[in-house]
C-alpha positions, 0 to 999 in steps of 0.5 A: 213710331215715336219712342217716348220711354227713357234711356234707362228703361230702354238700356234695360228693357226688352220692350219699350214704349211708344207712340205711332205716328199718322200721316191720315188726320183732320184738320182738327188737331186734338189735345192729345195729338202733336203735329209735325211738318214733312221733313221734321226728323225725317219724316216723308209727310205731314203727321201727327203724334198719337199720344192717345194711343201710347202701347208697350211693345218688344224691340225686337219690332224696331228697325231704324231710327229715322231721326229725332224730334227737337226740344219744343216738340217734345215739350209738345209731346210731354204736355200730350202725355200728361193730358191723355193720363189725366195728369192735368186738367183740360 
């Protein structure tokens, strides 16, 4: 899973919002999906982002950070969420 809540709201919150990851796709990469290679932030696979599928859940249901995405990937991620909310034309 990807934490896509910020900071403020996860010092604060008992939950906390994210995205699950998926090593099973197409070839076809969707708009609202972000790809990311094996190896990126520790990742074991080749994955992609589901930013179709964001949810709240409890923190309670985390366990370890296994690493953090760069900057051009979370522009990818941020462009992902604005296109799966409707927040900007396709």
């Amino acid at each position: 899973m990807l934490i896509i809540q910020n900071d403020v709201g996860n010092l604060h919150s008992p939950t906390t919002i994210v995205a699950p990851l998926t090593a099973s796709f197409s070839t076809k990469v969707y708009p609202t999906e972000v790809r990311v290679k094996a190896g990126t932030a520790g990742l074991p696979r080749d994955s992609s982002i589901l930013l179709n599928q964001v949810k709240a859940i409890d923190k309670r249901r985390l366990e370890n950070c296994v690493g953090r995405l760069d900057t051009g990937t979370m522009r990818q991620v941020d462009e992902a969420i604005k296109i799966s909310l409707g927040l900007v034309p396709l």
